[in-house]
N, C-alpha and C positions, 0 to 999 in steps of 0.2 A: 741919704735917699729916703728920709720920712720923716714927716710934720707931725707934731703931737698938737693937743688942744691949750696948748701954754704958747704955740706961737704962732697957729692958725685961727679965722675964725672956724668956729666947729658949726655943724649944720643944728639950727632951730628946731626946737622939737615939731612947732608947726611947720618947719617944713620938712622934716620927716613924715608928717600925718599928710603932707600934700602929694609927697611922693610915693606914698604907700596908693596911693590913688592909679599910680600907674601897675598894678600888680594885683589884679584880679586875684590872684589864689591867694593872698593874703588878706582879702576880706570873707573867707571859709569859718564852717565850723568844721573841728576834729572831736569825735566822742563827747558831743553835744555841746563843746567848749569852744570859744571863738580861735584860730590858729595862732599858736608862737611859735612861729619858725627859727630856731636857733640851730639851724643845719648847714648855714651857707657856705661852712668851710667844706661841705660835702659837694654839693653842688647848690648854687642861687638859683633862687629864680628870675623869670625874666619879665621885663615889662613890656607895655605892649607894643612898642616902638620896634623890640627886635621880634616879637611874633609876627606884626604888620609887615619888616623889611622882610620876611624869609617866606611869607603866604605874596606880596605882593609879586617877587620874583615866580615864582612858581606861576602863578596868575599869568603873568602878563611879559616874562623874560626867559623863559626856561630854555634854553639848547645846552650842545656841546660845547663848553668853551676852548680854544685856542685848535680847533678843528675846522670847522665852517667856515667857509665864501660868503655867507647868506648873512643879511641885514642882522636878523635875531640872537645868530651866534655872534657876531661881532660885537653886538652891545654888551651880549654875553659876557663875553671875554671882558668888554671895559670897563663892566660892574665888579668881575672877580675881581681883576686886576686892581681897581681902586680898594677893595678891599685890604688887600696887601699892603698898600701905601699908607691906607689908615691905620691898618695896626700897628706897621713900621711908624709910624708918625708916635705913637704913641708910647713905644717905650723907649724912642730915642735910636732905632734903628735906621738902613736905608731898606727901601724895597725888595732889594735882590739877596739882602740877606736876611728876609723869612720867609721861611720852607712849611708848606700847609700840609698837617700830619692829621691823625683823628684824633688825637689826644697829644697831652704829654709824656707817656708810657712812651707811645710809638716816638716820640721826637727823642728821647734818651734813646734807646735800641736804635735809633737811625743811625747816630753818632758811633756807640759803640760797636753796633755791625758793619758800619764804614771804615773804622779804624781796625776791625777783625780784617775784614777784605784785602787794606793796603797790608797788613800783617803779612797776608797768605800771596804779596808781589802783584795785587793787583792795583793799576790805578798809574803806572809808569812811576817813571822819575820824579813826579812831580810831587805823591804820595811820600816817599822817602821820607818827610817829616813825621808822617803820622803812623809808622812801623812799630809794635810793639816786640818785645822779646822779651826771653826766660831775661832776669835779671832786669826788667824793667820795673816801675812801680807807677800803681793805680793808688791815688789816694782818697777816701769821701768818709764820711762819719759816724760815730754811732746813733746819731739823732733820725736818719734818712728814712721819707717814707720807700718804701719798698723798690718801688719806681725807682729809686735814684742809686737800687742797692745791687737788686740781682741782676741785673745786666752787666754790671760790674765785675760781680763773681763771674758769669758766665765768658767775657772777656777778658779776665784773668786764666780761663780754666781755657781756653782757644790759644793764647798766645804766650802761655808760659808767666805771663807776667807776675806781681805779686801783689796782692790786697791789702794796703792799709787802711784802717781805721782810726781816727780822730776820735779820742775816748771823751765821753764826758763827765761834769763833777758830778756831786751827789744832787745839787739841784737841777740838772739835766745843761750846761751851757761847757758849752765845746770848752776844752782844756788846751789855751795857744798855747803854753809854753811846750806840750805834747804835739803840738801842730807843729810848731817850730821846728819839733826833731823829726817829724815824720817824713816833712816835703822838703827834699833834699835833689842832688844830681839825678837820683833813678827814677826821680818822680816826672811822669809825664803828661798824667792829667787828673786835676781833681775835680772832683765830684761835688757839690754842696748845696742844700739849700739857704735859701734866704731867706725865708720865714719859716717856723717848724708849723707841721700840721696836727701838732700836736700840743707844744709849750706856747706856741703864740711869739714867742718873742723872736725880734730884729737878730739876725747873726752877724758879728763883726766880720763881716765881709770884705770889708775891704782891708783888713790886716789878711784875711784867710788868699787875696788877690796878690798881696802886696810879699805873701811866703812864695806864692806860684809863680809871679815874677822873675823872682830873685833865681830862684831853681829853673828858670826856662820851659816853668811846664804850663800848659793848657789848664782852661779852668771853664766848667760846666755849670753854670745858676741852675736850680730849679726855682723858677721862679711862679710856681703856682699858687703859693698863698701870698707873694708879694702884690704880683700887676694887678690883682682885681682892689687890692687895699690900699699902695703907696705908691706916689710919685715913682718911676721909673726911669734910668735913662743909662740904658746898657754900654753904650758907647762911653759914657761919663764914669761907667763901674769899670769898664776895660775889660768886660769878660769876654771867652772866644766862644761860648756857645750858651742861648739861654733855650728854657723850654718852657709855654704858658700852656693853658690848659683852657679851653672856652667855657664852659658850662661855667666856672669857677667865679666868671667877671661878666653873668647878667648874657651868657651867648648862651647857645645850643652844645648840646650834648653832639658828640662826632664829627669834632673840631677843636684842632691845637696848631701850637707852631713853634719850628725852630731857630731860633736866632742861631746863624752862624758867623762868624768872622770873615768876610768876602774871602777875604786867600787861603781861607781853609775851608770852605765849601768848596770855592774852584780845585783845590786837590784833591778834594775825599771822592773817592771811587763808592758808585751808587749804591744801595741797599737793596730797594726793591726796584724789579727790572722788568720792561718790559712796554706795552704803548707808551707815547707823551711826553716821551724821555730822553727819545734818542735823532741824531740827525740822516743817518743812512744803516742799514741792514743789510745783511747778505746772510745767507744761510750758516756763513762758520764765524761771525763776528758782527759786532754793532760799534759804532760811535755814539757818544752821548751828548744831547746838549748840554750850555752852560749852566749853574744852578741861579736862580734854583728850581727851575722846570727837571732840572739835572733827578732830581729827587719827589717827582712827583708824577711816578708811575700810576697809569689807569685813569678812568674817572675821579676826576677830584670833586671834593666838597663845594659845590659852587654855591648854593641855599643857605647852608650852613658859615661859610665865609662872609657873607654878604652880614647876615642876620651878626655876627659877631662885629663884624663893624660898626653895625646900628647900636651894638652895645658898647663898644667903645665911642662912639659918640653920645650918647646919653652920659658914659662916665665922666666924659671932658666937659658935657654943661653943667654938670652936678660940681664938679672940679675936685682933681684926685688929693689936695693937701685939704681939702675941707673935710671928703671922707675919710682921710686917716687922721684929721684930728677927730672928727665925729665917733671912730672905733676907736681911736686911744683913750679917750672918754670912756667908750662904752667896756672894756677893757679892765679898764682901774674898775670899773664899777663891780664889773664880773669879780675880779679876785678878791676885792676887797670886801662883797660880800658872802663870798661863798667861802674864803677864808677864814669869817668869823663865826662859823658854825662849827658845833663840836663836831668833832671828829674826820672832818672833812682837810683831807690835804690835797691843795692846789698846785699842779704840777708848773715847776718852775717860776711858783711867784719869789723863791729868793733870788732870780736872775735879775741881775738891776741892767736891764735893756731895755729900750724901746719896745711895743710891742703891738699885738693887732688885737682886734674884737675878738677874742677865740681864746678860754679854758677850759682844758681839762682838768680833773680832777678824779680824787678816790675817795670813797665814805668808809672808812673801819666799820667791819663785821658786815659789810651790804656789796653786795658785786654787784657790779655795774649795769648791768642788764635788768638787774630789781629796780633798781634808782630808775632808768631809761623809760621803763613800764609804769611805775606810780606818774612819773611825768605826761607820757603818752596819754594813759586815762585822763588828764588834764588839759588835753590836746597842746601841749608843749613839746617840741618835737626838738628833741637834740642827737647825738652821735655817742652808740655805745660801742667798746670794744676795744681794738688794738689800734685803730687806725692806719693799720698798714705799715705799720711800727714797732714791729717785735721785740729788737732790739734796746730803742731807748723804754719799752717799760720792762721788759727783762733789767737792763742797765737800773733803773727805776723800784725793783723790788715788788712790782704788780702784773697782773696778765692782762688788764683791762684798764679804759677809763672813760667815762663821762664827760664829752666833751660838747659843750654850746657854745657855737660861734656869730658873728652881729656881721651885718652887714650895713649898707648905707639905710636901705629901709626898716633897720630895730629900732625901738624909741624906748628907752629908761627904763619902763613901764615893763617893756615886757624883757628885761634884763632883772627887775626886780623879783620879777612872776618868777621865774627860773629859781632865782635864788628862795624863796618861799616855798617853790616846789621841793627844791630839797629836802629846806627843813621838814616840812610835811615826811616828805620820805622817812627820813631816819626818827622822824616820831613813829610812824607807823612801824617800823621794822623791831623799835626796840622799845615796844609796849607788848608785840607779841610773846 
């Protein structure tokens, strides 16, 4: 499920300077220095294709969708609605199994409050599959941004079940033969991501599918640092639920979505309740429709849906095996030279995996936040702290880390900048 620059063409530097074209805030200064944005694993920016699709809606389309009689709603509606298609189209989904959330947070908590609900006998017969009990087991790993962790615990701590964890070595990569013994008969759903948002690299996924199989249990992607970098095709992975994140892949902020397995949406008893949702009401009871409107209580994202499909279609002319050879380039370049500075250790460069534009890293004797600030003043804008990942740097031996991530519009240039920036740092820290 991803192309490196050994078997893709990778994108031209000129035409990374031609694409930067479309991304006005990358032609800024920061603290009088022209902008290096090395944040994207935070959130990307976007070009103007998805600014134009989300001002032109508003302009010129704006109603209720799947409400209205009336011309404007209706087109309404078949703007949202192709949106859907597009993104389904995109990571190898069908339409009716992605569910529009505001993020990827909320698309995890959908799932596990869904499967809380059918726990506590709601959802009929049909739910029965998705029943958790004391004696059952949650399995997801020590690497998990946050998102992927405490919903877990808290659906542990609702239905008696019990938390496993997937330990990892000392260079942070999942430990299978520890995976091997964890996902067993009790195990009912794991948790994982596919790319760390923090170590950058590919996770054997499809052994960690191939354990969940075997055991008959459910399997959850986070696939937020995957779909904005690599080829995709969730049907092809065989997973029963994925969650993207839009900001992440060139969309708007207040926009995600969930991949679910058609016959397990249609069982899961809804989360949030209320308009949009349902087919008939009475004061002591509601019916709900099929999903995945089934799960799309209230005013939905419609501006914001639309605007992310404009970015998923900018990523399929760009072409998604060009950018992830483009970031496995940009990638090697990162560890390779931010690894040969003293004292700098590169989280998870002895992982021999595939991996994306995105390292972090630790300087001996300078915490992370100093590093971050000499950068800043430089206007090189990277990612300081835990990353929502307490665990794997707890696991890791540090509280923090420095982390710059590439996207399809970084060019060499400003991957080298980073790494010069460093060195600058740890000059300065250790002449004082």
């Amino acid at each position: 499920m991803h192309n490196t620059a050994s078997t893709v063409d990778t994108l031209a530097e000129a035409e990374v300077l031609r694409l930067r074209e479309d991304f006005p805030i990358l032609q800024t200064e920061v603290n009088g220095h022209p902008l290096v944005y090395l944040d994207s694993g935070a959130t990307a920016q976007r070009p103007l294709a998805v600014l134009d699709a989300e001002r032109d809606y508003l302009l010129n389309l704006n109603a209720a969708v799947h409400r209205g009689a009336h011309t404007l709603a209706a087109e309404a509606t078949d703007a949202f609605e192709d949106a859907r298609e597009t993104l389904a189209r995109f990571v190898g989904a069908d339409a009716d199994e992605i569910v529009w959330t505001s993020n990827a947070t909320e698309a995890v908590n959908l799932v596990a409050y869904s499967l809380s609900n059918a726990s506590a006998g709601r959802g009929g017969a049909e739910a029965d599959r998705l029943r958790l009990a004391e004696g059952d087991e949650i399995v997801t790993t020590e690497m998990e941004h946050h998102a992927n962790l405490i919903p877990w615990q808290e659906l542990a701590a609702r239905t008696g079940a019990t938390l496993r964890v997937i330990p990892l070595d000392d260079d942070g990569a999942l430990r299978m033969e520890e995976a091997a013994r964890l996902i067993g008969p009790r195990t009912r759903i794991v948790a994982v991501t596919h790319v760390s948002n923090v170590l950058g690299v590919v996770n054997p996924i499809e052994e960690v599918i191939a354990l969940a199989r075997e055991a008959g249990a459910m399997v959850l992607l986070d696939a937020c640092q995957s779909a904005p970098h690599l080829p995709l095709d969730l049907h092809a992975l065989d997973v029963d639920f994925a969650v993207l994140s839009g900001h992440k892949m060139l969309g708007p902020t207040g926009i995600g979505a969930l991949y679910g397995r058609r016959e397990l949406l249609e069982a899961m008893p809804p989360f949030l309740t209320g308009g949009s949702m349902i087919t008939t009401v009475t004061t002591t009871e509601a019916a709900y429709l099929p999903p995945p409107q089934r799960f799309e209580a209230g005013t939905q994202r419609v501006s914001q849906a639309i605007a992310l499909a404009a970015a998923v279609r900018y990523l399929e002319r760009v072409g998604m095996p060009r950018i992830a050879a483009h970031e496995a380039e940009l990638g090697s370049r990162l560890v390779d030279g931010l690894g040969a500075l003293d004292g700098v250790r590169v989280l998870g460069s002895g992982i021999a995996r595939p991996r994306v534009g995105l390292a972090s890293f630790d300087v001996a004797g300078i915490h992370a936040h100093d590093v971050g600030q000499i950068l800043d003043d430089e206007g090189i804008a990277v990612r300081v702290g835990h990353h929502c990942a307490q665990p794997l740097h707890r696991r890791l031996g540090i509280t923090a880390s420095t982390r710059a991530s590439t996207y399809l519009y970084t060019t060499r240039d400003e991957v080298d900048a980073v790494i010069a920036g460093v060195a600058r740092a740890i000059d300065f820290f250790r002449r004082r």
